[in-house]
MOPAC internal coordinates of N, CA, C and O (Angstrom, degrees):
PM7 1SCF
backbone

  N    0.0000 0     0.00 0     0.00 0    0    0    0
  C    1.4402 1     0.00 0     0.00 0    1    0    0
  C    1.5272 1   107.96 1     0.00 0    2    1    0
  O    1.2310 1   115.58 1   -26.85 1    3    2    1
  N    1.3536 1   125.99 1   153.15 1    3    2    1
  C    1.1013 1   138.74 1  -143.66 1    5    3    2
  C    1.8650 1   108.88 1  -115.10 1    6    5    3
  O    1.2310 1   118.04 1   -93.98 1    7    6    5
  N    1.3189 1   121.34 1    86.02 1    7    6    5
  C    0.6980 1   101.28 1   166.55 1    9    7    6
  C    1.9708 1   152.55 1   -66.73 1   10    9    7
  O    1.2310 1   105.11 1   -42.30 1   11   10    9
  N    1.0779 1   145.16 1   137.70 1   11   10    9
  C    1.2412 1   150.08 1   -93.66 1   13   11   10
  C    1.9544 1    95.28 1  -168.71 1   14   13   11
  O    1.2310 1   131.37 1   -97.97 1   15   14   13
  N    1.1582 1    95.67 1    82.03 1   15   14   13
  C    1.7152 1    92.97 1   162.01 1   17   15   14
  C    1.4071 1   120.04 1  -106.58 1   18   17   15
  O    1.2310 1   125.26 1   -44.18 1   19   18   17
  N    1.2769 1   107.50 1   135.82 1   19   18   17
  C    1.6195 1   129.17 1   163.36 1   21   19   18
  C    1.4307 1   145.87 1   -85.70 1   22   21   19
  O    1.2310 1   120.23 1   -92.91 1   23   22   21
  N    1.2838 1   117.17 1    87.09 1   23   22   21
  C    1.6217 1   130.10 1  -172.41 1   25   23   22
  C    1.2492 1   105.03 1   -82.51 1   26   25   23
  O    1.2310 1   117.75 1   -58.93 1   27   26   25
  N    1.3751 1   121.90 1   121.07 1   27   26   25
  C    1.6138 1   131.54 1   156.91 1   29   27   26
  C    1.2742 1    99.45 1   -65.14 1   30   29   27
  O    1.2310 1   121.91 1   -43.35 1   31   30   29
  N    1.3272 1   113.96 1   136.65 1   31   30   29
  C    1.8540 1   127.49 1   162.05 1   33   31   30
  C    1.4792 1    98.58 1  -141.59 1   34   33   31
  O    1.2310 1   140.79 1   -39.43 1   35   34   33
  N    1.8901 1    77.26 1   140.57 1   35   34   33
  C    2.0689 1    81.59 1   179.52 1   37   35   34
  C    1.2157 1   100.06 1   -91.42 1   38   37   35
  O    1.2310 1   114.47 1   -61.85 1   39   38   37
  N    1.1093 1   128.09 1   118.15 1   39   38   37
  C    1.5065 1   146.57 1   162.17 1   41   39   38
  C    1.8369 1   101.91 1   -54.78 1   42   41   39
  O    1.2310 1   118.10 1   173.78 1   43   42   41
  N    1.0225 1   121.22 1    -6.22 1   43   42   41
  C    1.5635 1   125.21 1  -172.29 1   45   43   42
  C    1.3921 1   107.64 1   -73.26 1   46   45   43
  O    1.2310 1   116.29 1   -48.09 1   47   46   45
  N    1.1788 1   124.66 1   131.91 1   47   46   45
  C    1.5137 1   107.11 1  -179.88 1   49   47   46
  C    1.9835 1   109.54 1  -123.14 1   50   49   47
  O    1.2310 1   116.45 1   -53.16 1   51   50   49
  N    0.9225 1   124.35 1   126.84 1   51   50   49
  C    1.6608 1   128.01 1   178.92 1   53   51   50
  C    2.0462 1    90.25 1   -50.77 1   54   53   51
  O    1.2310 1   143.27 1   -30.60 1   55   54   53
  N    1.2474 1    72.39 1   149.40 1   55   54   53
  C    1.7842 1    97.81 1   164.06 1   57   55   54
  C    1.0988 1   117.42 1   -46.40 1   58   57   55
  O    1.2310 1   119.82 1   125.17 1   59   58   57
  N    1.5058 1   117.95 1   -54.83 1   59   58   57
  C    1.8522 1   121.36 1  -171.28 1   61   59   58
  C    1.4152 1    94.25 1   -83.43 1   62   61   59
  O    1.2310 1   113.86 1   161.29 1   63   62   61
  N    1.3875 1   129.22 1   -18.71 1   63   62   61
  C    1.5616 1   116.38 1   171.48 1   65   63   62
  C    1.5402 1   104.83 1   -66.57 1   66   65   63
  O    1.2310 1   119.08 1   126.30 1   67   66   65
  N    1.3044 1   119.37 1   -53.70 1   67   66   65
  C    1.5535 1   111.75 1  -170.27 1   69   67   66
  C    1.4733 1   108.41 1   -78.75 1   70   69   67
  O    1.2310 1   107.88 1   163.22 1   71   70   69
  N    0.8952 1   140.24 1   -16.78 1   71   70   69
  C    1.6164 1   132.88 1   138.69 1   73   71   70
  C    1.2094 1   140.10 1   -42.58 1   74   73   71
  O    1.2310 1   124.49 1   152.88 1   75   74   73
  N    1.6796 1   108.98 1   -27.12 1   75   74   73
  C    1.0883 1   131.40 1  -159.69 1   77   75   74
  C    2.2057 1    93.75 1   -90.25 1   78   77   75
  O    1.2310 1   136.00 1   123.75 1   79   78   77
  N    1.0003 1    86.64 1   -56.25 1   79   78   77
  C    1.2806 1    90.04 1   159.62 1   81   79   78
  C    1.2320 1   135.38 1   -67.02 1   82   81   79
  O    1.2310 1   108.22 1   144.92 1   83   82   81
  N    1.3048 1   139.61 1   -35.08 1   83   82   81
  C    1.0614 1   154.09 1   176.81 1   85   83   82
  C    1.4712 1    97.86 1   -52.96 1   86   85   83
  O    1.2310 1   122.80 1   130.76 1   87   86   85
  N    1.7465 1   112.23 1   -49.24 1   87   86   85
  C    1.7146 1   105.27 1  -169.99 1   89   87   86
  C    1.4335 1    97.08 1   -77.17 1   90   89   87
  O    1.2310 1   111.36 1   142.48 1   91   90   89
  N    1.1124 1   133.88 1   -37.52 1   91   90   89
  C    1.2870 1   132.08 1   171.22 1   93   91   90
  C    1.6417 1   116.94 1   -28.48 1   94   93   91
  O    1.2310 1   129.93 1   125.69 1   95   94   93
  N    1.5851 1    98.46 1   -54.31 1   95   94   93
  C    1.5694 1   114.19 1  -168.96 1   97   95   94
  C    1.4428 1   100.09 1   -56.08 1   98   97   95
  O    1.2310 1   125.66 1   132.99 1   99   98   97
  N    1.3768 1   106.72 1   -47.01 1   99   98   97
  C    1.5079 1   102.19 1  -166.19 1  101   99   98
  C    1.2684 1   124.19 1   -90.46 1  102  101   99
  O    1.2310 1   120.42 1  -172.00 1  103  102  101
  N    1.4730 1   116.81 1     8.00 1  103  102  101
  C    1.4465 1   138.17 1  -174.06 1  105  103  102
  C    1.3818 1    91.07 1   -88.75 1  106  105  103
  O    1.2310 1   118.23 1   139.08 1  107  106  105
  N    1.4238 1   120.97 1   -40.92 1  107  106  105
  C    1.5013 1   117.93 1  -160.81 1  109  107  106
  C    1.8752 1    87.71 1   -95.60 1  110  109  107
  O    1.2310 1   110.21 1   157.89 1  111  110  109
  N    1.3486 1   136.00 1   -22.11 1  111  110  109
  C    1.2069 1   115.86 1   178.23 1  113  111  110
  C    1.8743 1   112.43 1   -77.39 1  114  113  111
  O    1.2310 1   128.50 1   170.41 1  115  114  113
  N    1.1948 1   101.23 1    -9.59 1  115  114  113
  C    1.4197 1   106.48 1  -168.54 1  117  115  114
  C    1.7516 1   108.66 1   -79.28 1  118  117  115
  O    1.2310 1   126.94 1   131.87 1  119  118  117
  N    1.6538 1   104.25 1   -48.13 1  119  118  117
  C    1.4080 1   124.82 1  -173.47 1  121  119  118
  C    1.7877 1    98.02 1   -68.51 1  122  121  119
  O    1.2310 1   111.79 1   148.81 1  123  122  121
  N    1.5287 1   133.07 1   -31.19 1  123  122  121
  C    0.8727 1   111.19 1   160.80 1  125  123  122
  C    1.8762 1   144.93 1  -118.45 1  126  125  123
  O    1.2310 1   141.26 1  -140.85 1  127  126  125
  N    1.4255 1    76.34 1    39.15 1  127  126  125
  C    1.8972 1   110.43 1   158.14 1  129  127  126
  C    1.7477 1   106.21 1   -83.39 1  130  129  127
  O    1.2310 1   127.40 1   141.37 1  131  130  129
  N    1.6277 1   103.36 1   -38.63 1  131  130  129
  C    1.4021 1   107.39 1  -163.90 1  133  131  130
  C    1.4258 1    94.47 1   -75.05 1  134  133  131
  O    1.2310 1   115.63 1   125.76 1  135  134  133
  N    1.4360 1   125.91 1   -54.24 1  135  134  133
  C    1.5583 1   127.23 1  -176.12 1  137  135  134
  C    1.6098 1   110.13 1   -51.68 1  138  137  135
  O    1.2310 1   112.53 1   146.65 1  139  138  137
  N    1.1133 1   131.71 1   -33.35 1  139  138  137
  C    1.7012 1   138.50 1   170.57 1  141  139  138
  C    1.5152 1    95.11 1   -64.77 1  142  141  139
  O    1.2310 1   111.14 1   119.27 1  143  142  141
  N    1.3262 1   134.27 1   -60.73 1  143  142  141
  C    1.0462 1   121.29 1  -158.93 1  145  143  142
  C    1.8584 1    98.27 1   -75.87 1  146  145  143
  O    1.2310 1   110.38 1    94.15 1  147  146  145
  N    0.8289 1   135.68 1   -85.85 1  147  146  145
  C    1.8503 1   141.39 1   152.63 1  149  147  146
  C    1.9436 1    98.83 1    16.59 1  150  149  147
  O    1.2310 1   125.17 1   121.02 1  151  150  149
  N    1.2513 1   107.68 1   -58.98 1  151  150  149
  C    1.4623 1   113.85 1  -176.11 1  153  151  150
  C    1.2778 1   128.58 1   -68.58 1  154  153  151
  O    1.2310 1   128.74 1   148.36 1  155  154  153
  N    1.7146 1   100.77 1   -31.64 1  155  154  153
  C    1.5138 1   112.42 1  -170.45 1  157  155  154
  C    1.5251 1    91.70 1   -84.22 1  158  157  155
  O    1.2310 1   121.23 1   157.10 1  159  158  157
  N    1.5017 1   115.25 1   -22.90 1  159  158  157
  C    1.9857 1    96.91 1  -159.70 1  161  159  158
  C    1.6916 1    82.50 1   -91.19 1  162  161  159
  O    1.2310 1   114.13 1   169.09 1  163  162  161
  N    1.2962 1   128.71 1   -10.91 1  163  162  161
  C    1.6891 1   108.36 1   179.59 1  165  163  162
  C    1.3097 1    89.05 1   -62.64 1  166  165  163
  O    1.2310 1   119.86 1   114.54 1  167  166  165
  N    1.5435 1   117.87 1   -65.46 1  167  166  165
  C    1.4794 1   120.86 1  -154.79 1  169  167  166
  C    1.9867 1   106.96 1   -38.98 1  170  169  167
  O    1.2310 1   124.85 1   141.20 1  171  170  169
  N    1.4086 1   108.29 1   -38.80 1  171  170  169
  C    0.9272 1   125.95 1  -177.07 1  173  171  170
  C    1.2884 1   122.50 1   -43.94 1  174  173  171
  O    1.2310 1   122.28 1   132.78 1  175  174  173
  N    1.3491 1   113.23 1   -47.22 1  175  174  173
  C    1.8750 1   150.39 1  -154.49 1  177  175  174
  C    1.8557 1    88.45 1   -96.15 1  178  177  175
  O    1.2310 1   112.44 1   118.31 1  179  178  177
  N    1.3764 1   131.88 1   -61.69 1  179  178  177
  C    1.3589 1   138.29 1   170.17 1  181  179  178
  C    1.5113 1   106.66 1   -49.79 1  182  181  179
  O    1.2310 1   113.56 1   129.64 1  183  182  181
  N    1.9144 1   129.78 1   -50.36 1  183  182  181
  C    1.6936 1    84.01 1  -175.40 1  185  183  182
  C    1.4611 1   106.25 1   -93.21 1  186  185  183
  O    1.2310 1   123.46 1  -175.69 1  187  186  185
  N    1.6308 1   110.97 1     4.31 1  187  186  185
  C    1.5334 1    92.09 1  -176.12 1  189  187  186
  C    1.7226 1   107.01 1   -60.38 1  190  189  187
  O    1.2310 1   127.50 1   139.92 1  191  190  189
  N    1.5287 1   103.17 1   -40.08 1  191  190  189
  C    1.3734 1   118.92 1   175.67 1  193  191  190
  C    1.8866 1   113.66 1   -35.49 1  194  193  191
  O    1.2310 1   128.53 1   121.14 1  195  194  193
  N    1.4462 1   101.17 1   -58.86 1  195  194  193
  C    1.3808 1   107.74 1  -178.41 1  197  195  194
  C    1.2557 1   120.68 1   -57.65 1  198  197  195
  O    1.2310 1   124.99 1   127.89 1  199  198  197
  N    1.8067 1   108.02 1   -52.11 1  199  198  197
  C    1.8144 1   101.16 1   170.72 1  201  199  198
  C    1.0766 1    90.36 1   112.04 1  202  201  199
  O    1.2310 1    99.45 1  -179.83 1  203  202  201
  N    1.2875 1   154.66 1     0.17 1  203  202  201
  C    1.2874 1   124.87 1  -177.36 1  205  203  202
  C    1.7857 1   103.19 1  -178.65 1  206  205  203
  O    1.2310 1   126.45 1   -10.47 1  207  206  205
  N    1.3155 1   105.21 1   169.53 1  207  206  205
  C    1.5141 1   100.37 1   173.35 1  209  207  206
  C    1.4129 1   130.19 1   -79.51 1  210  209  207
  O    1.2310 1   115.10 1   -19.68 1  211  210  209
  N    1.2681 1   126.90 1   160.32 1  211  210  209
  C    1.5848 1   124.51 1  -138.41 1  213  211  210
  C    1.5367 1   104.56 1  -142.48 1  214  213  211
  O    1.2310 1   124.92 1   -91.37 1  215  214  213
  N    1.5426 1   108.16 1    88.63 1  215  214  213
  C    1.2979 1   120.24 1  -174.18 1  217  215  214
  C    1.5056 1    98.51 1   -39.40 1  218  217  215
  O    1.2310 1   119.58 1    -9.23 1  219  218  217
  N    1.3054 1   118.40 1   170.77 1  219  218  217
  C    1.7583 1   149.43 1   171.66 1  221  219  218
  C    1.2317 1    95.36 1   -43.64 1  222  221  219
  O    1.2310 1   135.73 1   105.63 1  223  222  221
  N    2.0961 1    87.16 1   -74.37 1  223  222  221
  C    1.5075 1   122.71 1  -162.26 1  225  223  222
  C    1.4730 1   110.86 1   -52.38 1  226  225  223
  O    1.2310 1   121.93 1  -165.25 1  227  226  225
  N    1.6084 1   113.90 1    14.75 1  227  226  225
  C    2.0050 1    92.23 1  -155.95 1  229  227  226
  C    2.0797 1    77.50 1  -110.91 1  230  229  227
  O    1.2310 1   122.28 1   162.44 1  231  230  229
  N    1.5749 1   113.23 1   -17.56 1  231  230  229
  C    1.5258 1   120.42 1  -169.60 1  233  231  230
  C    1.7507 1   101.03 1   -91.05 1  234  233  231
  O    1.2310 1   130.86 1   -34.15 1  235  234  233
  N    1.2641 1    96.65 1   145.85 1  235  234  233
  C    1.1447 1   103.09 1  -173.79 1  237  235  234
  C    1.4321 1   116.45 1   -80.27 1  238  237  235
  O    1.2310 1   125.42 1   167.49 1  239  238  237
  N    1.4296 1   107.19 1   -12.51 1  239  238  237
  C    2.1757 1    88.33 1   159.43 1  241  239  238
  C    1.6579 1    76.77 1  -154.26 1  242  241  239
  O    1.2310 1   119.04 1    -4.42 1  243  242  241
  N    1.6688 1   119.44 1   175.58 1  243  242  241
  C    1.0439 1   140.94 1   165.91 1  245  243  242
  C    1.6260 1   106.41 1   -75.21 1  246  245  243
  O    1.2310 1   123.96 1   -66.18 1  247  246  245
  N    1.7637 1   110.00 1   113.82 1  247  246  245
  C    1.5592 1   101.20 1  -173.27 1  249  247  246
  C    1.7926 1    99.00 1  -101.34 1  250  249  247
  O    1.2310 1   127.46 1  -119.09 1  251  250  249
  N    1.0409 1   103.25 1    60.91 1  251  250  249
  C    1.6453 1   109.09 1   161.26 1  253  251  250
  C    1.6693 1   121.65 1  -159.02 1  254  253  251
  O    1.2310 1   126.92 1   -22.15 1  255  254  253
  N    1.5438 1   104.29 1   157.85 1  255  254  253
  C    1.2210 1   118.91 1  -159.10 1  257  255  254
  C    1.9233 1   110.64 1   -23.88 1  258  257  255
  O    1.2310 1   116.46 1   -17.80 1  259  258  257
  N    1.3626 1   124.34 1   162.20 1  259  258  257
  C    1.4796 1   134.76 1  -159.97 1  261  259  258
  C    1.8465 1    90.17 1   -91.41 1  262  261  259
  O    1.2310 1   119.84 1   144.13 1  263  262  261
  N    0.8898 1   117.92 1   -35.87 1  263  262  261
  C    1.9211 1   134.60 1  -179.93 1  265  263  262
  C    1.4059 1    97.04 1   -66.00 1  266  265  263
  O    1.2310 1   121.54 1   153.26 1  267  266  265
  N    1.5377 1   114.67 1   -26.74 1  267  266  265
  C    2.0964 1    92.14 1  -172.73 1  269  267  266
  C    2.0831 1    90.01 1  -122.74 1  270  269  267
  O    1.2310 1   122.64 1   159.82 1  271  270  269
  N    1.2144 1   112.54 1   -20.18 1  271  270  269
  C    1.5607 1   101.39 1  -165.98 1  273  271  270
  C    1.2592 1   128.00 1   -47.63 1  274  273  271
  O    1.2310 1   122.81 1   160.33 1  275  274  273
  N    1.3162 1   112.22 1   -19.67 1  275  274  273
  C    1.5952 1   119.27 1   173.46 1  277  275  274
  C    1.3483 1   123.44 1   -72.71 1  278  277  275
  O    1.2310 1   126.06 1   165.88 1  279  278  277
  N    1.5845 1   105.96 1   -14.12 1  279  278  277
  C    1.8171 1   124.39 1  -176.63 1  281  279  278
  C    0.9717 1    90.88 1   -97.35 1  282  281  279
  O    1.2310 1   101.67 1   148.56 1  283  282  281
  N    1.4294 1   151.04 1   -31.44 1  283  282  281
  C    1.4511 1   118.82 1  -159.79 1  285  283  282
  C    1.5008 1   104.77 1   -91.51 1  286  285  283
  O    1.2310 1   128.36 1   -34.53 1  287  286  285
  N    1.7328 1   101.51 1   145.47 1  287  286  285
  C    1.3426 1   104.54 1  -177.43 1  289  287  286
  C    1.6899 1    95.06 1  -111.89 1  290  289  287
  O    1.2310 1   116.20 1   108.96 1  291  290  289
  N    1.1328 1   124.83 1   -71.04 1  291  290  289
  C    2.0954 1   128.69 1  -171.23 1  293  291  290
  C    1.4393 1    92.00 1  -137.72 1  294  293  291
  O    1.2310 1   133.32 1   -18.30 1  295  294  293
  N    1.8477 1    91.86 1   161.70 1  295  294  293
  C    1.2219 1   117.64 1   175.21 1  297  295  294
  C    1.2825 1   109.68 1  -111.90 1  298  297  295
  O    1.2310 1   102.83 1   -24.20 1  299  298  297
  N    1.1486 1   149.09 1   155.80 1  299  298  297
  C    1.4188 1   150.28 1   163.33 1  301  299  298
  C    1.5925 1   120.58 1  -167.91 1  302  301  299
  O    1.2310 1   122.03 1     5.06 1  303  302  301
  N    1.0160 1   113.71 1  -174.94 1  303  302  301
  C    1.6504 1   106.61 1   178.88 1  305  303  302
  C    1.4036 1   114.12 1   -91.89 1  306  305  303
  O    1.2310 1   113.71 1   -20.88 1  307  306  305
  N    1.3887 1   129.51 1   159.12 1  307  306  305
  C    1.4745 1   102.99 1   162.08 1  309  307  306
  C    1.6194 1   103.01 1  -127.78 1  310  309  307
  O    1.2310 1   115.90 1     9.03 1  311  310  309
  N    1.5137 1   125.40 1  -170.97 1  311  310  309
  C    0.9967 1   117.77 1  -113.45 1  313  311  310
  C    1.8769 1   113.00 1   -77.22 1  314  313  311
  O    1.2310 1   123.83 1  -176.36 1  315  314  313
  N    1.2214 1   110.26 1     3.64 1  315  314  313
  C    1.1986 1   125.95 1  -179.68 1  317  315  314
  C    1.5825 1   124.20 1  -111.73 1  318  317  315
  O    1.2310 1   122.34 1   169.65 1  319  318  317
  N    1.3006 1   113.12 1   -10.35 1  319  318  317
  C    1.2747 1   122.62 1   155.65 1  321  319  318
  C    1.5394 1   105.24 1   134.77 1  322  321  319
  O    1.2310 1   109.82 1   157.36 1  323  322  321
  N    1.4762 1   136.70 1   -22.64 1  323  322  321
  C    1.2516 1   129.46 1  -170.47 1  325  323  322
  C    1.4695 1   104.23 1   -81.68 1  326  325  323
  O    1.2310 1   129.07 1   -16.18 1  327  326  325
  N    1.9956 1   100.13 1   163.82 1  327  326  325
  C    1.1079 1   123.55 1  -179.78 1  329  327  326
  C    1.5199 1    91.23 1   -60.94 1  330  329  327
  O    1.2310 1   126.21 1   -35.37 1  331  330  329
  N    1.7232 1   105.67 1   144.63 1  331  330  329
  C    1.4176 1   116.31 1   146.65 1  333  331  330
  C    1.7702 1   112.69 1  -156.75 1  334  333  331
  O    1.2310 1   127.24 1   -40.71 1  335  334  333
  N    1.4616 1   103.68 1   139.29 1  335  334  333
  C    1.4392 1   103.20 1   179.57 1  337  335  334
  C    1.2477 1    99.00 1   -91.74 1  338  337  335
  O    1.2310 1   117.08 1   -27.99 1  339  338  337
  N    1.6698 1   123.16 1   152.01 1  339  338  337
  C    1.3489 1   154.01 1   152.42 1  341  339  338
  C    1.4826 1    99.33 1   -70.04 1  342  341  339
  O    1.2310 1   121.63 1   -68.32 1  343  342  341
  N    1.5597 1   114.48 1   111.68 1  343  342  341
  C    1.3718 1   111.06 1   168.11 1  345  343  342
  C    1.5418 1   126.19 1  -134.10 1  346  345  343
  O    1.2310 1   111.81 1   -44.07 1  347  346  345
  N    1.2523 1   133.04 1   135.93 1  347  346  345
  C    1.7584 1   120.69 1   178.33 1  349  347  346
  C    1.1798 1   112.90 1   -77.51 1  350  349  347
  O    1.2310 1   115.16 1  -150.58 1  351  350  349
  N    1.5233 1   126.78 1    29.42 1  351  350  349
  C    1.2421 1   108.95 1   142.12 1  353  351  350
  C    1.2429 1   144.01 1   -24.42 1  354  353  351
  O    1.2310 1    83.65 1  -113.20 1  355  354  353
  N    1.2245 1   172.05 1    66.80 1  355  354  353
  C    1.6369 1   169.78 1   172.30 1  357  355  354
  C    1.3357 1    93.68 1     6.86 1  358  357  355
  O    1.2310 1   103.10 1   116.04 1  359  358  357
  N    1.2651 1   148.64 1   -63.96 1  359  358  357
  C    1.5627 1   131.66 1  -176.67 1  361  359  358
  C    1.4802 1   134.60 1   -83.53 1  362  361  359
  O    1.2310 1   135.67 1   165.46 1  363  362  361
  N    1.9531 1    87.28 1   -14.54 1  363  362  361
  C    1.6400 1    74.73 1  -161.20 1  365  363  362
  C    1.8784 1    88.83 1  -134.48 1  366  365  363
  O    1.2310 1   128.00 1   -53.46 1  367  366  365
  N    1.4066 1   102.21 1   126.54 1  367  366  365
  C    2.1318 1    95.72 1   173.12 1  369  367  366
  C    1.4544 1    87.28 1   -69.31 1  370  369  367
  O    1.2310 1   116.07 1   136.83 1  371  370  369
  N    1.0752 1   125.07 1   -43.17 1  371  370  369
  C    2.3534 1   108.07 1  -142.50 1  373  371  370
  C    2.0959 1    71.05 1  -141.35 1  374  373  371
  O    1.2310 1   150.55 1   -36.48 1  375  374  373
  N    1.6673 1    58.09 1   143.52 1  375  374  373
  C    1.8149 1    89.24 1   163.15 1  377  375  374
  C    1.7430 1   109.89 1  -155.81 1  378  377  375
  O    1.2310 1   119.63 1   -63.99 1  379  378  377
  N    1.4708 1   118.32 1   116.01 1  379  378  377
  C    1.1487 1   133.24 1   167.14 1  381  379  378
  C    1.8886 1   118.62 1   -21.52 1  382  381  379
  O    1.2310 1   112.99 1   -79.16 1  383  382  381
  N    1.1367 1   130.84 1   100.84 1  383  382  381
  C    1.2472 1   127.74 1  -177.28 1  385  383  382
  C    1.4279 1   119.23 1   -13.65 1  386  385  383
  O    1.2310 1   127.42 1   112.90 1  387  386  385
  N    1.6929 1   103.32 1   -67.10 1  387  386  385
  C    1.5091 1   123.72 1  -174.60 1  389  387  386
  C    1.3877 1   107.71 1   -22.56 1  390  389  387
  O    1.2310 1   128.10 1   117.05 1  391  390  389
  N    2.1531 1   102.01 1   -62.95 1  391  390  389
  C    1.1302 1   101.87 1  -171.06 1  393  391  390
  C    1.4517 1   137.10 1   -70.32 1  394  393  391
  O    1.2310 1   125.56 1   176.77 1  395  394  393
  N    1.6809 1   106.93 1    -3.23 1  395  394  393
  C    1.8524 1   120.00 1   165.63 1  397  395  394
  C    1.7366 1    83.27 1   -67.58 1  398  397  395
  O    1.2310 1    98.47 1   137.18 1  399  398  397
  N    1.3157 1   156.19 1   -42.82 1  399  398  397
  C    0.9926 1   141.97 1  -171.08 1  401  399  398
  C    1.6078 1   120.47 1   -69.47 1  402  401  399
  O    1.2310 1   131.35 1   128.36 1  403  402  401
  N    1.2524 1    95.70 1   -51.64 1  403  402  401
  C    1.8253 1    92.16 1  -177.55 1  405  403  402
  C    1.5196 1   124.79 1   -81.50 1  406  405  403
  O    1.2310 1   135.05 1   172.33 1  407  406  405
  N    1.9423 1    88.48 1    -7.67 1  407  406  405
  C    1.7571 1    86.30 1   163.58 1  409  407  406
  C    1.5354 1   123.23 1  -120.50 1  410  409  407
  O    1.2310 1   125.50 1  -140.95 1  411  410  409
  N    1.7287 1   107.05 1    39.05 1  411  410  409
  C    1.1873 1   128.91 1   131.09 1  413  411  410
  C    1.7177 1    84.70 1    92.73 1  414  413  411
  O    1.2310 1   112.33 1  -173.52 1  415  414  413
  N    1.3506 1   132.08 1     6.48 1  415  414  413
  C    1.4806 1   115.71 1   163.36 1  417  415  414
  C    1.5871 1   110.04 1   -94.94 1  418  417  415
  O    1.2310 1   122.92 1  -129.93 1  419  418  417
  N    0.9249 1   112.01 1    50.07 1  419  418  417
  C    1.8026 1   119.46 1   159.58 1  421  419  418
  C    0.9826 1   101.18 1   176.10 1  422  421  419
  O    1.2310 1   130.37 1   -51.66 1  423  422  421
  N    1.4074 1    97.60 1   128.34 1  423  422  421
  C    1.6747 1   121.77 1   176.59 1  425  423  422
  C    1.6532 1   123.74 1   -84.49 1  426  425  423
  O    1.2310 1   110.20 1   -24.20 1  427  426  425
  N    1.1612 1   136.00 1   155.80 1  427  426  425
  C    1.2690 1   104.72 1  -173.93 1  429  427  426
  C    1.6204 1   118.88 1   -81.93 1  430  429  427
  O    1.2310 1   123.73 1  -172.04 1  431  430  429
  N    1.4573 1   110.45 1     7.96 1  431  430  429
  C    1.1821 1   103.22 1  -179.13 1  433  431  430
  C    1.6691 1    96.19 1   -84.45 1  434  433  431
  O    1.2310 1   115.16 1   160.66 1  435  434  433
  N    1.5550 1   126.78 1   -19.34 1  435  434  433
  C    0.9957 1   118.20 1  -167.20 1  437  435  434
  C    1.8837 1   103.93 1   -83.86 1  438  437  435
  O    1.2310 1   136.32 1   141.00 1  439  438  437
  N    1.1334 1    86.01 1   -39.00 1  439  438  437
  C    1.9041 1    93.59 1   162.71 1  441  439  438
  C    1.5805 1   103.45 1   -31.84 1  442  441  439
  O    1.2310 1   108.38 1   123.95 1  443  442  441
  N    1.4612 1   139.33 1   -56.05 1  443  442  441
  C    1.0741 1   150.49 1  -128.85 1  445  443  442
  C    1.6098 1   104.81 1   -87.57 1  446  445  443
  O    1.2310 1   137.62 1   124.52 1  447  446  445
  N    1.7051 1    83.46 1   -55.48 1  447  446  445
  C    1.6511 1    99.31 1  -176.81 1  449  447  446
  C    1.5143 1   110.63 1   -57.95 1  450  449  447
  O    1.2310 1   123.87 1   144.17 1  451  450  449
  N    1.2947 1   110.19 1   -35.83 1  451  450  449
  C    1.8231 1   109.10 1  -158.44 1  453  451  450
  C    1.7882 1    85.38 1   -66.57 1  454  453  451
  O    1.2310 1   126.25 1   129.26 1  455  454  453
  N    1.4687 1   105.59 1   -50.74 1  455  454  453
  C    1.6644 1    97.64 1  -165.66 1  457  455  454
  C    1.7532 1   102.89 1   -52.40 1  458  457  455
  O    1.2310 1   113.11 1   140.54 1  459  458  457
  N    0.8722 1   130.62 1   -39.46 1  459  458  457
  C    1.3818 1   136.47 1  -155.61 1  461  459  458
  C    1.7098 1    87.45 1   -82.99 1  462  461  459
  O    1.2310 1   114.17 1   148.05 1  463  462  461
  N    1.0475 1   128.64 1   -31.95 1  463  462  461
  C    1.8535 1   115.94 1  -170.80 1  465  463  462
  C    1.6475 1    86.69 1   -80.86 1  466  465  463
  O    1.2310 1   129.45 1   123.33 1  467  466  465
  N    1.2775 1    99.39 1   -56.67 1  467  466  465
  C    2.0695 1    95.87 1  -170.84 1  469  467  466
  C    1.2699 1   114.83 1   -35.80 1  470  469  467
  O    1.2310 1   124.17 1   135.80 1  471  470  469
  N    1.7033 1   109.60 1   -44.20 1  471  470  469
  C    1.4660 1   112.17 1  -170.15 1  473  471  470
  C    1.4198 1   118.35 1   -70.01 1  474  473  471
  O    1.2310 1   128.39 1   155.14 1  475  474  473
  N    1.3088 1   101.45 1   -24.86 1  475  474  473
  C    1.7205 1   102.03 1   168.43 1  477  475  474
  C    1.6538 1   118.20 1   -73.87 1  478  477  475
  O    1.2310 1   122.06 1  -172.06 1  479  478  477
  N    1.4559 1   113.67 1     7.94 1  479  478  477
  C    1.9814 1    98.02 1  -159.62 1  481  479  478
  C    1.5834 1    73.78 1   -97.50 1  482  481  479
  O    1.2310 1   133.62 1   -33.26 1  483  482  481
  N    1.1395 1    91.28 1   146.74 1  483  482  481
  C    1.7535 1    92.28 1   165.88 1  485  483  482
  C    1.5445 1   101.62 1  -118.70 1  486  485  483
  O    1.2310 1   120.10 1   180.00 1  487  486  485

């Protein structure tokens, strides 16, 4: 039989504790605003590198969410320099990278991969 001990913890937290965290929270939301932005201008620096737009089919898997991967067709720049994907969406041809980020169909690990497939196209 299994013995079974019981610790009271005050779940209560002081004011400057939940503040304390709070700046925390946003210390860590800040550092990874900076890594999105840092990632998107590599991606940036890779197709200027490539020259041209960069079918789906040329990456070795689709590095974004399973809900949009069937829409995306290429990535490339458009005419001012930012990331934008080509997608068959029904409303939309191109949608700005960022925003596969802030509406939660790319993760930043998937951020990671695309840079890492780009960097291989020569």
């Amino acid at each position: 039989m299994a013995n079974f001990c019981c610790i009271k913890i005050n779940h209560k937290k002081t004011k400057p504790q939940v503040m304390e965290r709070s700046k925390k929270v946003k210390a860590l939301k800040e550092k990874l605003l900076v890594f999105e932005r840092e990632t998107e201008g590599l991606i940036e620096i890779e197709l200027t590198r490539i020259n041209r737009t960069i079918s789906i089919s040329e990456l070795a898997y689709v590095s974004f969410g399973n809900e949009v991967e069937g829409y995306i067709e290429a990535i490339k720049l458009d005419a001012i320099g930012n990331v934008v994907i080509e997608t068959s969406f029904e409303d939309v041809e191109e949608k700005g990278l960022a925003s596969f980020i802030s509406d939660k169909e790319m993760t930043h690990w998937d951020l990671l991969e695309l840079l890492e497939m780009l960097t291989a196209i020569t």
